[in-house]
N, C-alpha and C positions, 0 to 999 in steps of 0.2 A: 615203370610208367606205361600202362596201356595204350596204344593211341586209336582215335576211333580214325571212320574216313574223312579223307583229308588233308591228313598229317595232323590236327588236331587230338590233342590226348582227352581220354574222358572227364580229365578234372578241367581243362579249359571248355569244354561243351557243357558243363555241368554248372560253372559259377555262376552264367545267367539266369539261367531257373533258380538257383539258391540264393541270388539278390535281386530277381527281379522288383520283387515288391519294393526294393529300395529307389531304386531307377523311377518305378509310376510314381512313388510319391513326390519324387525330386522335378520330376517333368511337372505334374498337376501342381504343388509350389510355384514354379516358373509363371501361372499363368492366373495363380492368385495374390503374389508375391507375398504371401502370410508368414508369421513365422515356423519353420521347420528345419529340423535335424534329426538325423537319427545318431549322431554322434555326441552323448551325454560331453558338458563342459565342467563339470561339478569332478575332479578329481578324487573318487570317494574309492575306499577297497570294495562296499556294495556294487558296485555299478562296472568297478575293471576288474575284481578280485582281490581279496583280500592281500597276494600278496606281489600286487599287480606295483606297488610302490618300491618294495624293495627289489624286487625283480628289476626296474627302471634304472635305479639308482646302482645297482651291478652291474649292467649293463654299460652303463655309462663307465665305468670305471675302469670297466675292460677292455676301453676301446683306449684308454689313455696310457703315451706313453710307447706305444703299439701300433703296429702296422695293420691299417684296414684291408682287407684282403677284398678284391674286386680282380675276376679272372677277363680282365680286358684284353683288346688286341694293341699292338702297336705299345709296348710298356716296356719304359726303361727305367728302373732305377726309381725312387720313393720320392716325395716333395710331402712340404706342409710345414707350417707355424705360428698354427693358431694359437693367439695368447686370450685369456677370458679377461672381459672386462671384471672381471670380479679378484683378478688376483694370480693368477697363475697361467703356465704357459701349460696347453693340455698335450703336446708333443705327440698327438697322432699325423700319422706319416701314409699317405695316401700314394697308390702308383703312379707315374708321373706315364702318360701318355701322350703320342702323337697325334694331333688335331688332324691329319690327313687319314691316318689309321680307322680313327672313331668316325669320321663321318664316312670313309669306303665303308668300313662294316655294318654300320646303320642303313647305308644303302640299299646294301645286297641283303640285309636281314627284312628290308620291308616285302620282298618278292611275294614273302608266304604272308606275312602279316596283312597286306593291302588286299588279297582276295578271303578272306576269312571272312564270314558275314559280321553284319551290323552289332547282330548280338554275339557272337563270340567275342567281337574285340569289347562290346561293355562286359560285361561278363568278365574278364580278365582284368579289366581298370575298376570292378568294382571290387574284386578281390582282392587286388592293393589299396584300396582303399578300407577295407575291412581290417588288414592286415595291419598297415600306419596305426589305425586307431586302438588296435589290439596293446599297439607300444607308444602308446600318448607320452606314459613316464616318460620314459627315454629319450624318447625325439624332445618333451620337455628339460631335460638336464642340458640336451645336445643344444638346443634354442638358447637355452638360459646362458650357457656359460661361451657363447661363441656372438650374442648380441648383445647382453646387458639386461636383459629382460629380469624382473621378478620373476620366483616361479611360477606364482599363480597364470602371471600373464603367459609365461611360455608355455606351459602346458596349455591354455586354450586358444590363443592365437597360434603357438604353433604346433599345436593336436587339433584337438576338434572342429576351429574357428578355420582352420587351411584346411581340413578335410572335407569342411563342408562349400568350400569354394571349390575346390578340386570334382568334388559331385554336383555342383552345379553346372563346371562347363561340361561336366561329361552329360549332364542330362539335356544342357541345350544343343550340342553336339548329336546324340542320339535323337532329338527332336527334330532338328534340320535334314539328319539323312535319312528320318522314316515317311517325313511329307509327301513327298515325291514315291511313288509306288514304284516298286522295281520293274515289275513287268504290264506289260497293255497293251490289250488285244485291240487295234486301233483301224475302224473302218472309216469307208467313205464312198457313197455313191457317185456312182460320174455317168450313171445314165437312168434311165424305167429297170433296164434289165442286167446290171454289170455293177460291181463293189468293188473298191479295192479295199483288200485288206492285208495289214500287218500287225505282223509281232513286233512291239518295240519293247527294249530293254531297257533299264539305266544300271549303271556301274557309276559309284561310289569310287574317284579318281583321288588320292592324297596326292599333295604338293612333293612332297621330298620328304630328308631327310629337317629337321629342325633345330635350332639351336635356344636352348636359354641362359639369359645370362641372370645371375640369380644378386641379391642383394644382402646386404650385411645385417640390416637390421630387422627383416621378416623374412626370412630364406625360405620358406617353408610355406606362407600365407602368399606371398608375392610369384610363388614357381609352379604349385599345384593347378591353379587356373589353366595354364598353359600348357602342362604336363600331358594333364589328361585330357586336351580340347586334343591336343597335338595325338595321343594314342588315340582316342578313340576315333578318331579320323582316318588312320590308317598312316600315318606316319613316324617316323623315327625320330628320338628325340637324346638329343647330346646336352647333357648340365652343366652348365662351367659356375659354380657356384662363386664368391666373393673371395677372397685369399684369405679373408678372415673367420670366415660361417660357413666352413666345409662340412662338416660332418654332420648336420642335420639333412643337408641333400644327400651324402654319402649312405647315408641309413635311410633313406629314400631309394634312389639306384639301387641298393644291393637286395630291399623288401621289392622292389619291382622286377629285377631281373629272377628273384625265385621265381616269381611267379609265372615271369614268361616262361622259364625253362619244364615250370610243370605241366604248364599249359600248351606245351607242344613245339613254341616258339623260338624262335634265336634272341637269349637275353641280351643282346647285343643291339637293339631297339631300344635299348636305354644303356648309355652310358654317361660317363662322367668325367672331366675335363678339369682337374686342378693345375693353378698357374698358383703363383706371385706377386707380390705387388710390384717387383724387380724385373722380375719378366713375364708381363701378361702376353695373353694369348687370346684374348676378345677379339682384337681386329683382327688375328686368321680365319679365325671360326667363325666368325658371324660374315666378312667377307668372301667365305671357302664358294665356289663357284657351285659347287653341288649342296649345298646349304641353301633351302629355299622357303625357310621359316625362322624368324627373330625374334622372339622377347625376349625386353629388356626393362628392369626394375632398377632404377638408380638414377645419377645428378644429369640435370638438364644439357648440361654441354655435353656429355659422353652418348646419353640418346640422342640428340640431334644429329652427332658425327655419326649416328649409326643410319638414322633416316637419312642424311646425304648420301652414303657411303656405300650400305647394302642394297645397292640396287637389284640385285639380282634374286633379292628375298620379299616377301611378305612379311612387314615389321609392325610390331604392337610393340609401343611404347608405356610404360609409365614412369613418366619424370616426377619435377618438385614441384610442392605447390607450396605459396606464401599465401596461407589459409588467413582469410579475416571473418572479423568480427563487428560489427554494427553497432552498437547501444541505445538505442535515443529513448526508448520510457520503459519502466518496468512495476510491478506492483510490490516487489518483496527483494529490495536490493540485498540484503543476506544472501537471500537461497538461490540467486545470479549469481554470484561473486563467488560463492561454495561450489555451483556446479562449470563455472569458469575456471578457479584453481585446478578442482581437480583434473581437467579437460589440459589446461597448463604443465600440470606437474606429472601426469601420465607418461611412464617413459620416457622422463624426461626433456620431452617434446621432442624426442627422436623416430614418431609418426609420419609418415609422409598427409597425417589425417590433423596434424596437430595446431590451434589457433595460434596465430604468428603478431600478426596488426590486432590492436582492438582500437578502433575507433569512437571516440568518444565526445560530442562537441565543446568549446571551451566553455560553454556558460551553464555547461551540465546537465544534465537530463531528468526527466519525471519520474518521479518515486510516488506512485499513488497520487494523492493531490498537491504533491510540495516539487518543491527545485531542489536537486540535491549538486553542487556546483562539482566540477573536475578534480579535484582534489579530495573530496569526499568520495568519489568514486572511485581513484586507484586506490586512497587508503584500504577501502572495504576489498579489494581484490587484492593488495597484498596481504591485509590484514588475514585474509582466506586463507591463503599461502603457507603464512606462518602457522596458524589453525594446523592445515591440514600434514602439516609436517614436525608438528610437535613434538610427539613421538620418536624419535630417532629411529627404532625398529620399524615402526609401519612405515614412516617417512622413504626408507630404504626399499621396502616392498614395491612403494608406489613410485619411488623415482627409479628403479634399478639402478644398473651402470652406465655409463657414457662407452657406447663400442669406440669411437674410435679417439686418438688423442687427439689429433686434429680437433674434432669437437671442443674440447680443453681450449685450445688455442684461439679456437673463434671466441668464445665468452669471453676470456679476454680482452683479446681486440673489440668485440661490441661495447665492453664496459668504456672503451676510452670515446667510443662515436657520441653520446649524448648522457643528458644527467639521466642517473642511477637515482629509481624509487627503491629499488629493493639489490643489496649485491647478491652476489650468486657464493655459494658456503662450500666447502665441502664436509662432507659427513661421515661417519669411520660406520661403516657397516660390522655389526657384532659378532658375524659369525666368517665376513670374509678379510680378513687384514691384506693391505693394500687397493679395493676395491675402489672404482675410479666412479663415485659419486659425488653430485653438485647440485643443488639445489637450481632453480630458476630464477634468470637474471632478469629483473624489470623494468624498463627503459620509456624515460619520458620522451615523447618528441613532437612535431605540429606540423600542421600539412604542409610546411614550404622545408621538410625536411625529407624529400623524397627519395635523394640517395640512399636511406637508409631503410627506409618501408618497403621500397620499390623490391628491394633484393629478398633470398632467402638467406636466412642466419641458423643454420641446420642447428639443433637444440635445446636444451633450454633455456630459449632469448625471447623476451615477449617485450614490443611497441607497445604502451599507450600513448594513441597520437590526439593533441586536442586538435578539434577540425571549428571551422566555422559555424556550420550546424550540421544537423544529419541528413541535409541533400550533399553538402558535400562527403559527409561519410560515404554515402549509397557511391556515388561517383570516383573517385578515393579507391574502393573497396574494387568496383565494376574496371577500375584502371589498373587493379593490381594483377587482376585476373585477365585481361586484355592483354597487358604487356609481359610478363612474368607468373602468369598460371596459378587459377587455385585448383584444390582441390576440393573443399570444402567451405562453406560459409556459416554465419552463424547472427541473428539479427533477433535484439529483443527491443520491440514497440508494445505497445494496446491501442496505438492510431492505425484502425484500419487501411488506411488510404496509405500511409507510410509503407506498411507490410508489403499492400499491392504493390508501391510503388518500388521498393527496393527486392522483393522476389524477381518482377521483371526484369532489373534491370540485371539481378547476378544472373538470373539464369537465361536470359541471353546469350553472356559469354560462357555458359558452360559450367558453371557454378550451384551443386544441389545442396539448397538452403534447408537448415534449421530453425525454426522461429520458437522463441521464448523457451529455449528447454533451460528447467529449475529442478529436476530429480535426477535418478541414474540417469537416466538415457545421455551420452557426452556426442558433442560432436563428434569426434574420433573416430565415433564406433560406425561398423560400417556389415550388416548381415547379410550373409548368404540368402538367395532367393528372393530379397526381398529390396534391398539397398545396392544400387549402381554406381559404383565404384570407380571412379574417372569418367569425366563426358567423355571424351577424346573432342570436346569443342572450343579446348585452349591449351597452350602451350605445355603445360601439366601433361601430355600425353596423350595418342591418339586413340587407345585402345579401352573399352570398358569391362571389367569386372561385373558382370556376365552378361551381354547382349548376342542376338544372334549377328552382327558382323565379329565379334571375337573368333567364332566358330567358323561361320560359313564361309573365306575367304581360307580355309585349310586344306579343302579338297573343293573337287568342281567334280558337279556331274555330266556325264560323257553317255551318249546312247549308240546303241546298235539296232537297225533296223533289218528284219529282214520278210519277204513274201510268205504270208501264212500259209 
């Protein structure tokens, strides 16, 4: 490895001029919110290489069963026991490391990191990020078989769909700390005949060292945000991924740590932190006194304890939302009910983006010029259901697995809370025997059934609730999100006034509405540069998937002043 001056080698000096053009176009995105990727989501051998498939699927194979190698500090002895919701238990064995270890050494590794310029450290995080997408397969099999995901989904939410959120905060990141000019020749007259003048500086100051806590069912879409707001800032970042979805961060860490090390760096700026679900290790880490940055992606109680708790950090949360849904008129009750299901039976509602309530009033809503009463209206939405799950193969693609059992156990229980329009199946996937799939359990209830709306029912559980009419829905819906957080909303009218009326009143508390979607487009879906990702304006979480306070609250700028 050559190094130039600096201690920087010449391939870390070198990746930003060779992905610059990636960075402008990700910054000008930002400020048109259009859509843009330079990360194809189409998993084709055209586009990764011909034999960019089997290579992935190797890959994966070889990690199973086997010990992932990661030359950490502070390591005693192997952990892991990750089981796939598909069927088998994958037996790779990750170093078991001390949480005191990984964050002294991230410390001492930012020394060189935090004065390196702006563009060197992009420049390095866009190289990993080149890199990631080089092994989309991979990190697809590792997504698929440690969250329940179909493949299709894993490979784009967790390849290209996270990598393009990961290049976003790095570009809002790069945007916040190039506004401010480093240097400024700064005068000022204080008489006819006399100036004062100075040289001021700024220096680009990171917070610390950083911690993420990573989550089970998008490890990879949920961590990347963070990952790369936190490097490119100039800070050290420790993964404690879920006990269950290790290895699609571990193949993360171990693509970033090459990269530091070619680039001059101490790989040691990114490490990684596996526990248990027997003996977690989240409250050390995220409480560690030298730990001075928190994400966290998972259940509302464990980020709140983190927001009390870590005081001594800068914490971005995102919790659960009890996503609803609105009804009051539509012109094509089909192609709602179609694009409802499938919005329903996507990962099998194990989305933190996924419709929960559907609101609906008892005396039934507008279908073009007719009434179509409450019970014609769930028909058509389970009837959708069954539709779309006919197929037992496709059915399987589109529901995946259930990651955790738990999950099993709430459907369950929700089926005994209120009458059952539709039970929840389970269905034998054809190519994985034992595979822990279930169909969508659909639940009648009415607005004086609040204990049951009010809460989240993590999978897939879907309320239709009859309401009084659709002001109480709007109301209903703005109370769900008040008390218990959404994340997402979804409202189909053709009454103007209605629209107005219930846009304001979700996004008041923090709620960005959908109105009348009948094609692809699902609520769920949520893009890079263009769609924001959590208000942080309700209890859902405080932190947005990409704004500039994501970023700017990672480092602070510090000046030096001295007589020209």
């Amino acid at each position: 490895m050559t190094v130039a001056s600096g201690g920087v080698s010449t391939a870390g000096a070198g990746f930003f001029s060779q992905h610059e053009g990636m960075l402008e176009a990700a910054v000008q995105a930002l400020s048109t919110r259009t859509y843009k990727t330079p990360f194809p989501e189409i998993p084709s051998g055209k586009i990764y290489g011909e034999t960019a498939a089997a290579d992935g699927q190797t890959a994966f194979d070889g990690y199973l069963n086997a010990s992932f190698v990661l030359d950490q500090p502070g390591s005693d002895g192997e952990i892991g026991d990750e089981q796939s919701p598909f069927g088998m238990a994958l037996g790779v064995r990750y170093p078991r490391s001390d949480v005191n270890a990984l964050v002294s050494a991230g410390r001492a590794a930012m020394a060189h990191w935090r004065n390196a310029s702006i563009e060197t450290r992009s420049g390095v995080c866009l190289e990993i990020l080149h890199r990631l997408n080089k092994r989309s397969f991979e990190l697809a099999h590792a997504v698929m078989h440690t969250t329940g995901q179909g493949f299709m989904m894993s490979f784009q939410a967790g390849g290209p769909h996270a990598q393009d959120r990961g290049l976003e905060a790095l570009a809002c990141a790069y945007r916040e700390m190039t506004h401010v000019p480093s240097e400024v020749a700064w005068e000022k007259r204080i008489s006819k005949t006399d100036t004062e003048t100075y040289a001021k500086t700024q220096r680009i100051v990171p917070r610390g060292v950083a911690a993420i806590v990573g989550c089970s069912t998008f490890p990879t879409w949920n961590t990347y945000p963070a990952l790369f707001a936190n490097l490119a800032t100039g800070n050290a970042v420790v993964i404690k991924p879920h006990a269950g979805a290790i290895l699609p961060l571990a193949i993360t860490v171990k693509i970033a740590r090459d990269v530091l090390n070619e680039a001059g760096f101490d790989p040691n700026l990114v490490t990684l932190l596996v526990d248990t679900a027997d003996a977690p290790e989240t409250k050390q880490l995220v409480t560690h006194d030298d730990v001075r940055i928190v994400d966290y992606t998972g259940s509302t109680s464990f980020g709140s304890w983190i927001e009390e708790n870590a005081t001594q950090a800068a914490v971005f949360t995102e919790k659960a939302g009890v996503n609803c849904v609105v009804l009051d008129s539509v012109d094509d009750l089909k192609r709602v009910a179609e694009n409802l299901a499938f919005s329903i039976c996507l990962y099998s509602g194990q989305m933190c983006t996924s419709p929960q309530n559907v609101f609906v009033p008892a005396d039934g809503i507008r279908v073009g010029s007719e009434t179509v009463g409450f019970e014609d209206v769930a028909q058509a939405i389970v009837g959708a259901i069954d539709k779309l799950l006919g197929d037992p193969k496709m059915a399987c693609e589109i529901l995946g697995a259930i990651q955790s059992e738990a999950t099993v156990t709430r459907i369950e229980k929700a089926a005994g809370a209120l009458k059952v329009l539709r039970p929840s199946n389970t269905i034998e996937h054809p190519m994985h025997a034992g595979a822990r799939i279930h169909s969508p359990l659909v639940l009648q209830a009415t607005s004086s059934d609040p204990e049951v709306f009010m809460k989240e029912w993590f999978g897939p559980i879907v309320c239709l609730i009859a309401t009084s009419d659709t002001s109480e829905s709007i109301e209903l819906a703005s109370r769900v999100a008040r008390e218990s957080g959404s994340i997402t909303g979804l409202l189909h009218t053709t009454d103007p006034t209605i629209e107005s009326n219930a846009v304001a009143a979700l996004t008041d508390v923090g709620v960005p509405v959908c109105v009348n979607l009948a094609g692809q487009k699902l609520v769920n879906h949520a893009s890079a540069f263009s769609d924001f990702h959590v208000s942080g304006l309700n209890v859902s979480g405080n932190a947005t998937f990409c704004d500039s306070a994501f970023v700017a609250n990672r480092f602070r700028t510090v000046q030096v002043c001295r007589p020209a």
